[in-house]
Backbone as JSON, one array per atom type, in Angstrom:
{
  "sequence": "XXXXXXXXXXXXXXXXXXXXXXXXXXXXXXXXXXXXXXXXXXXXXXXXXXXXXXXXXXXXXXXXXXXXXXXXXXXXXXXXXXXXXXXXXXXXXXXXXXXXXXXXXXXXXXXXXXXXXXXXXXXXXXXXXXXXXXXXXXXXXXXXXXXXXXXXXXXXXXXXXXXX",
  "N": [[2.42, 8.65, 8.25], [4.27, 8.67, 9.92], [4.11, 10.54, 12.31], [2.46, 9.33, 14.3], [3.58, 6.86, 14.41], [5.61, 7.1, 16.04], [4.26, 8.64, 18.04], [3.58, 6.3, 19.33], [5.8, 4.9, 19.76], [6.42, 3.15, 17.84], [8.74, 2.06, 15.44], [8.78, 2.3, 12.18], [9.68, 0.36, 9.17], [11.61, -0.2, 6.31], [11.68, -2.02, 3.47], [12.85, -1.84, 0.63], [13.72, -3.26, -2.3], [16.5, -3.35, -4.23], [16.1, -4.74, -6.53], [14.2, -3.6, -7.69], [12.69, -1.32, -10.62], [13.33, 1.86, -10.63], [11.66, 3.61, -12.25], [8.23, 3.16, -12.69], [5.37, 2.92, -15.05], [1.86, 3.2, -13.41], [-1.15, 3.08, -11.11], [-0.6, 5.28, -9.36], [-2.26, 6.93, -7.64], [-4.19, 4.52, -6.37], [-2.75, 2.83, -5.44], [-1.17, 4.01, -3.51], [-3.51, 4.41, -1.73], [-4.01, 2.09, -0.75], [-1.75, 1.22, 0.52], [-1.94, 3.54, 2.44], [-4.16, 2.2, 3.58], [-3.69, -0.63, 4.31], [-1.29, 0.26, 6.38], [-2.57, 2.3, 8.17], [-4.31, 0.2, 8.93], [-2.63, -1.21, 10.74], [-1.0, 0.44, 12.76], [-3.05, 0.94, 14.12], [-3.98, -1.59, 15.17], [-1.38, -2.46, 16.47], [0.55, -2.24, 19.68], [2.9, -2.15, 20.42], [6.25, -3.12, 19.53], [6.99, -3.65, 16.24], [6.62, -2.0, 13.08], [6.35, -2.68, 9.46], [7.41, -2.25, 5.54], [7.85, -4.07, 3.24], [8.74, -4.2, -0.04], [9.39, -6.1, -3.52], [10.1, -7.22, -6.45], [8.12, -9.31, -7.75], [7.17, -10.84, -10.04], [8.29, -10.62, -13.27], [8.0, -9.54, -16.85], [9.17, -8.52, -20.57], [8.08, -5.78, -21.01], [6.14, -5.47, -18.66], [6.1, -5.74, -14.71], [5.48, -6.96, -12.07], [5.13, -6.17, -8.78], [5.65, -7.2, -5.39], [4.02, -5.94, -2.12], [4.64, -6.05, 1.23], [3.01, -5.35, 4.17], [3.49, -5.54, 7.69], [3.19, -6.2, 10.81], [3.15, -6.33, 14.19], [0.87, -6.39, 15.94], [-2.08, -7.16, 17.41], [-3.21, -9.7, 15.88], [-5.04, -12.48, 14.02], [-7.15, -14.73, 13.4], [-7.15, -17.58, 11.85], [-9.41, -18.62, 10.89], [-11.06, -16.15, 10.63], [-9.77, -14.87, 8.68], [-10.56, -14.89, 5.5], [-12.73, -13.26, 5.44], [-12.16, -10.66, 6.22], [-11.68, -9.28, 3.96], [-13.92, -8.48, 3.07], [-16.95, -6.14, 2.69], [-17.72, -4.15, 5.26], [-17.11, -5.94, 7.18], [-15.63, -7.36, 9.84], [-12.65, -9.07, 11.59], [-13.72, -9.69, 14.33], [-16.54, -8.34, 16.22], [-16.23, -7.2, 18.44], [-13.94, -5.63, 17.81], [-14.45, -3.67, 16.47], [-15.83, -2.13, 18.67], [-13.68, -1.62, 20.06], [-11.4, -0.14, 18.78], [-12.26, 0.88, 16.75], [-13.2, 1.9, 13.32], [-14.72, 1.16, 10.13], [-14.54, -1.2, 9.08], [-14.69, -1.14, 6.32], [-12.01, -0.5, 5.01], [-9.95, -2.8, 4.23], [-11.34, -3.82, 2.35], [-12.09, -2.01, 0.44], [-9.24, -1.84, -0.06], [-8.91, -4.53, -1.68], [-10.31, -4.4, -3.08], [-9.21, -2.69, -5.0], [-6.56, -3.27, -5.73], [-7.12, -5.49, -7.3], [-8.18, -4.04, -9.64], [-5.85, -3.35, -10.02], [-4.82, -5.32, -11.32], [-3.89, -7.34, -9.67], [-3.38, -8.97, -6.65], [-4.26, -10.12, -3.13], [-3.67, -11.09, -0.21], [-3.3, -12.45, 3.42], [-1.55, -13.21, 6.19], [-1.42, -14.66, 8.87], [-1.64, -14.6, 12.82], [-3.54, -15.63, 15.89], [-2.05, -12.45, 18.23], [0.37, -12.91, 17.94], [0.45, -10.97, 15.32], [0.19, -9.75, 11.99], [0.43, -9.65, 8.58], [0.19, -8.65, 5.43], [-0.15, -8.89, 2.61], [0.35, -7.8, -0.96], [-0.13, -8.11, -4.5], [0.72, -6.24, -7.28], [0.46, -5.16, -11.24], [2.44, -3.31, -13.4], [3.6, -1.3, -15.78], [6.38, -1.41, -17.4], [9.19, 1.74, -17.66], [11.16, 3.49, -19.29], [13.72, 5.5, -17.59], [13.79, 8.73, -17.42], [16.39, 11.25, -18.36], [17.77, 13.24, -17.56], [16.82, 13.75, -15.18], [17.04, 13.86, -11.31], [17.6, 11.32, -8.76], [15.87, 11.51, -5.8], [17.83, 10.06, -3.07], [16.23, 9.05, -0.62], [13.87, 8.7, -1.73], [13.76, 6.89, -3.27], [13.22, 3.6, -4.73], [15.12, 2.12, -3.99], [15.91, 2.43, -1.36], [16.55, 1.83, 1.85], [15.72, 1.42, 5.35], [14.56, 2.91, 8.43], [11.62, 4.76, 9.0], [12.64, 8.01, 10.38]],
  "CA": [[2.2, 7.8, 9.42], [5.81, 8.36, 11.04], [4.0, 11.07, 13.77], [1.42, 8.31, 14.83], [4.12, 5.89, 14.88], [6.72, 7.54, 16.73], [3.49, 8.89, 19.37], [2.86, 5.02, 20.02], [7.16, 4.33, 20.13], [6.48, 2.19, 16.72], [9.31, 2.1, 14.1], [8.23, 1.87, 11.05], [11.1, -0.02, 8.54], [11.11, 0.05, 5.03], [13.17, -2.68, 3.04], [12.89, -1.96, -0.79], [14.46, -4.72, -3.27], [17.12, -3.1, -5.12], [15.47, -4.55, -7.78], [12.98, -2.7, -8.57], [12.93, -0.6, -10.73], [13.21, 3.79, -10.27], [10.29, 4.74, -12.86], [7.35, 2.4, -13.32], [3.98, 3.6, -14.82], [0.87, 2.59, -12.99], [-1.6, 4.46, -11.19], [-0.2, 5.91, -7.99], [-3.53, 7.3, -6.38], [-4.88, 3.51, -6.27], [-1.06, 2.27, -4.94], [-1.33, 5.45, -1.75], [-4.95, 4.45, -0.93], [-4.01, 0.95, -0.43], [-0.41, 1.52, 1.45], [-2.41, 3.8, 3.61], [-5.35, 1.4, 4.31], [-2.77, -0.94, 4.99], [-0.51, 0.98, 7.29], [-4.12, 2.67, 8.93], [-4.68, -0.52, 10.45], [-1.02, -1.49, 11.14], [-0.94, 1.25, 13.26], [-3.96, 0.48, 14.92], [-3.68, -2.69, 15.96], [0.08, -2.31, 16.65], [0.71, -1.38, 20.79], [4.26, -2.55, 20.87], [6.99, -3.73, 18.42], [7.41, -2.56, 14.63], [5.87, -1.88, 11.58], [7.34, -2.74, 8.24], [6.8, -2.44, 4.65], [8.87, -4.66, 2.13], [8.75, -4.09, -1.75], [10.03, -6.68, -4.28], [9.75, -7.9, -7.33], [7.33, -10.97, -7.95], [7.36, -11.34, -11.54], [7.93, -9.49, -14.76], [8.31, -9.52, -18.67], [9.68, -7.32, -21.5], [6.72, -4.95, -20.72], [5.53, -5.59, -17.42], [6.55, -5.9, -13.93], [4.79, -7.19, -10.74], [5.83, -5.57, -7.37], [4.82, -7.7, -4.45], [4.21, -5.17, -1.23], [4.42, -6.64, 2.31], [3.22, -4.8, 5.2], [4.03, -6.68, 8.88], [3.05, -5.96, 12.24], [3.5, -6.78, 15.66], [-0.11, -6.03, 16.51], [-2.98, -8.29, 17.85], [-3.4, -10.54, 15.07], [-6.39, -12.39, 13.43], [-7.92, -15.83, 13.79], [-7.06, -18.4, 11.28], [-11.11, -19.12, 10.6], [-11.39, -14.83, 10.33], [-8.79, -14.65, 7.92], [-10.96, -14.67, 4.16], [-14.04, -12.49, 5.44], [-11.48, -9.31, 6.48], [-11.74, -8.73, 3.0], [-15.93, -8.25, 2.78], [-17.2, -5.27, 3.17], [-18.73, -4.28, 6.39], [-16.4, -7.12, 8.14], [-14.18, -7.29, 10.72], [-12.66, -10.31, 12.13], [-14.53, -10.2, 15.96], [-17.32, -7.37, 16.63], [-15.9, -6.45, 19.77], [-12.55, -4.86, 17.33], [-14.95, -2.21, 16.36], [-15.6, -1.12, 19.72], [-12.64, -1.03, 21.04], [-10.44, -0.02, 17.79], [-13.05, 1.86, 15.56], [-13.29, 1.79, 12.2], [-16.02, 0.97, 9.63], [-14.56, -2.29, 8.75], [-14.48, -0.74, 4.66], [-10.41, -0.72, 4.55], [-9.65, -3.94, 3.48], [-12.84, -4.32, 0.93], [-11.06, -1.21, -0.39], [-7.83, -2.16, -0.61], [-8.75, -5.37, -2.5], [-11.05, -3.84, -4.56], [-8.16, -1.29, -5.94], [-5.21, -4.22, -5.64], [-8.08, -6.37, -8.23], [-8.36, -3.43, -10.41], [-3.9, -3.27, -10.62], [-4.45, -6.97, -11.86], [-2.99, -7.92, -7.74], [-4.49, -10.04, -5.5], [-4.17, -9.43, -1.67], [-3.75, -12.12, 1.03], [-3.27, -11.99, 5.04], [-0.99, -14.49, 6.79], [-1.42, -14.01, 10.8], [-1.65, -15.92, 14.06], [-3.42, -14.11, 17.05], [-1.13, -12.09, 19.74], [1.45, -12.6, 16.53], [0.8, -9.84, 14.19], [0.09, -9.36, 10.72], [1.15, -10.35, 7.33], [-0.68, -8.49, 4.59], [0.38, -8.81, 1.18], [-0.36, -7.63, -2.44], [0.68, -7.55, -6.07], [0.49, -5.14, -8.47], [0.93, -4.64, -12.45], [3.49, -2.13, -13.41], [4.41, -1.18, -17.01], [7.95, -0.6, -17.71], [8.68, 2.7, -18.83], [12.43, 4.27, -19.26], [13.76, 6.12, -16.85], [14.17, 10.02, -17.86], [17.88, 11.14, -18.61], [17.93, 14.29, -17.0], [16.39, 13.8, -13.56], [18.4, 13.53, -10.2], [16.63, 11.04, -7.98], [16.09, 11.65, -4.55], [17.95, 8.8, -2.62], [15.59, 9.01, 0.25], [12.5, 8.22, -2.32], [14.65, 5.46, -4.25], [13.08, 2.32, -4.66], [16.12, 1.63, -3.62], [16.26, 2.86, 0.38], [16.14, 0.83, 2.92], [16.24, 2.31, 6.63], [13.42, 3.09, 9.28], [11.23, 6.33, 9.39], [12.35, 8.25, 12.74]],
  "C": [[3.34, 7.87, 10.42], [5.38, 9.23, 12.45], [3.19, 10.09, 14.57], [2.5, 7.39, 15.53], [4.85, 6.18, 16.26], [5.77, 8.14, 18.27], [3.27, 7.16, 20.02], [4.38, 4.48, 20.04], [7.46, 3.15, 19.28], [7.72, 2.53, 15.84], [8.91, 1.27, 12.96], [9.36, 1.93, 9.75], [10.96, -0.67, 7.28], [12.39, -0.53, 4.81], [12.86, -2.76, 1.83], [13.8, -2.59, -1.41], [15.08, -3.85, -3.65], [16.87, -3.59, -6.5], [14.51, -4.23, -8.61], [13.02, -1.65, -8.9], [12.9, 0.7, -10.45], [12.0, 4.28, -11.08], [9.83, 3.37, -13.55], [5.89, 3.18, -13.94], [2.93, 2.65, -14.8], [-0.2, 3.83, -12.32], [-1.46, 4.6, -9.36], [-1.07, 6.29, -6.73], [-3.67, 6.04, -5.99], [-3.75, 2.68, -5.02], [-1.65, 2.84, -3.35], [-2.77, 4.77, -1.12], [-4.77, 3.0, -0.33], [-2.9, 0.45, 1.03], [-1.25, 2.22, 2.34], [-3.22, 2.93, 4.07], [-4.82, -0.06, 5.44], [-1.56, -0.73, 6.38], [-1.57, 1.33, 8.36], [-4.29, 1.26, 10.1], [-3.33, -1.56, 11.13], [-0.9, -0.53, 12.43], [-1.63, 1.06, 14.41], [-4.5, -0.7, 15.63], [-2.92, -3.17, 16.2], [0.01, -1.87, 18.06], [2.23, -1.42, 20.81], [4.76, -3.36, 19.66], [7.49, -3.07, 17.33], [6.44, -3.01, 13.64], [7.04, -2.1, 10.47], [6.69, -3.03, 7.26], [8.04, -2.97, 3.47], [8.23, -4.64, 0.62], [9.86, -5.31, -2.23], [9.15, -6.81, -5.38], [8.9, -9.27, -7.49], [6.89, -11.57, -8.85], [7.5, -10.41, -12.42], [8.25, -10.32, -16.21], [8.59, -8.17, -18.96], [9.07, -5.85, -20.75], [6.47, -4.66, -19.59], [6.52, -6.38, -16.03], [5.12, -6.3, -12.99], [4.89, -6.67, -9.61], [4.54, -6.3, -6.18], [5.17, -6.73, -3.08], [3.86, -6.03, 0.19], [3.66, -5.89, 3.7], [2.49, -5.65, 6.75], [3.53, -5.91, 9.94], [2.95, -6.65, 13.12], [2.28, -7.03, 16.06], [-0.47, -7.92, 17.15], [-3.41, -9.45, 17.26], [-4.57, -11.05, 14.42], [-6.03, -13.71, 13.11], [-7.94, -16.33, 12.35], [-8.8, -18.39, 10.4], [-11.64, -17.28, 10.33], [-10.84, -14.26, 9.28], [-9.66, -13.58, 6.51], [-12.18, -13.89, 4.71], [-13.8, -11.33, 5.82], [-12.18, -9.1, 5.54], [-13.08, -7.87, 2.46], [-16.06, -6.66, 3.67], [-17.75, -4.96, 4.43], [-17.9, -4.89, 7.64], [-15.3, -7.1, 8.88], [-14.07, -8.54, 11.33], [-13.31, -10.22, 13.97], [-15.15, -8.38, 15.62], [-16.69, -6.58, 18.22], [-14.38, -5.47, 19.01], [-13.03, -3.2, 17.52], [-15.07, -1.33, 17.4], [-14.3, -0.57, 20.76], [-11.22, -0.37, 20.13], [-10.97, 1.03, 17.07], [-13.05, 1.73, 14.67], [-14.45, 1.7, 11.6], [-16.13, -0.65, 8.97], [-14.62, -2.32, 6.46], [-13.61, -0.82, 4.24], [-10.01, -1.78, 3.69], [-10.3, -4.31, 2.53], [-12.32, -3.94, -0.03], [-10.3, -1.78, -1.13], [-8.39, -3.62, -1.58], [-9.47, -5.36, -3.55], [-9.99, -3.08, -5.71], [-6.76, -2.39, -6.35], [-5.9, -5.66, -7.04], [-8.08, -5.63, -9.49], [-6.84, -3.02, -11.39], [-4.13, -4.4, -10.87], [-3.88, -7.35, -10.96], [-3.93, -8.77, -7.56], [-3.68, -9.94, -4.2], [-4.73, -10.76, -0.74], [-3.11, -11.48, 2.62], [-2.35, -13.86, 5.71], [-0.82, -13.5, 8.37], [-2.08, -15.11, 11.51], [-1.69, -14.48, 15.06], [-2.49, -13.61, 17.96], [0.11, -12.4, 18.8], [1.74, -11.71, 15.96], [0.2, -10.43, 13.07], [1.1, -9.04, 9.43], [0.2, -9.55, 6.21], [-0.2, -8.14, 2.96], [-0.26, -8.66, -0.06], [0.57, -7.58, -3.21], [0.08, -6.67, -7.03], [0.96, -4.95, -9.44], [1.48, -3.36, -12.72], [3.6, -1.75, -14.77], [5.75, -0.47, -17.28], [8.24, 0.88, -18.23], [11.0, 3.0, -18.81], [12.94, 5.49, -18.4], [14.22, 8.03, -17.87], [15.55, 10.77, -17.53], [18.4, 12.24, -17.8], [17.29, 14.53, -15.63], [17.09, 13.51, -12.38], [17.06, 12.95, -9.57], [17.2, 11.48, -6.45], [16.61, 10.66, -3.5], [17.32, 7.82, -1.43], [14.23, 8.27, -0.07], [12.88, 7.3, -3.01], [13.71, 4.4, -3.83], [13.88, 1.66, -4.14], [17.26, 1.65, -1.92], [15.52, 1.82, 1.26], [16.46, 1.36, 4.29], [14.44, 1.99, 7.33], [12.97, 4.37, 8.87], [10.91, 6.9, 10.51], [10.99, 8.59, 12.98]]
}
């Protein structure tokens, strides 16, 4: 998403917890489809401002971890009373989005279909001509990190910066 952003003069700013951990196992495709669906319409109903995606922790045990994901925007926002029916398939908060935005209105059904299936749950905090608040959690299982790997400090759970 950083050529999109950077064509519309968006920075997009990534603040990962230092506490989370470097190697969780979960299932990654389900994670990407959601972060994009997320970001997808971050993007798109973003003209001005920033994008951002915050990672933390939001509960764990021995075993298991939680990771709560944030992603924020500047955009156009969404109507208190439109809020809980994003989520429905088909649905967009006002009919006039579609024509002037596009989509199919399936993203968000998605994403909370796949964020239901990580044992998450997925809420929206926003106020119109505000922006966007869209948050999830997700089950993790601990695993041990592998002894012989160099991480990349750029892909760290543990980077925090913008993407030019």
């Amino acid at each position: 998403f950083a050529a999109q952003a950077r064509e519309k003069g968006l920075p997009i700013v990534l603040d990962l917890s230092p506490a989370v951990p470097s190697h969780l196992s979960g299932d990654v495709h389900r994670l990407r489809q959601i972060l994009r669906n997320l970001l997808s319409n971050a993007l798109k109903f973003t003209r001005a401002g920033r994008i951002a995606v915050h990672l933390k922790v939001d509960s764990q045990t021995e075993k298991h971890i939680t990771l709560r994901f944030t992603v924020s925007d500047t955009g156009i926002g969404i109507a208190k009373e439109k809020q809980e029916m994003i989520f429905d398939a088909f649905a967009q908060a006002d009919g006039s989005t579609t024509r002037k935005y596009g989509g199919t209105g399936l993203g968000l059904a998605i994403a909370s279909q796949l964020v239901s299936m990580m044992n998450g749950s997925i809420w929206v905090e926003s106020e119109p001509g505000e922006g966007s608040s869209f948050h999830f959690t997700v089950r993790f299982a601990r695993v041990e990190p592998p002894t012989d790997v160099s991480v990349d400090p750029a892909r760290s759970p543990r980077y925090t910066g913008s993407v030019p």
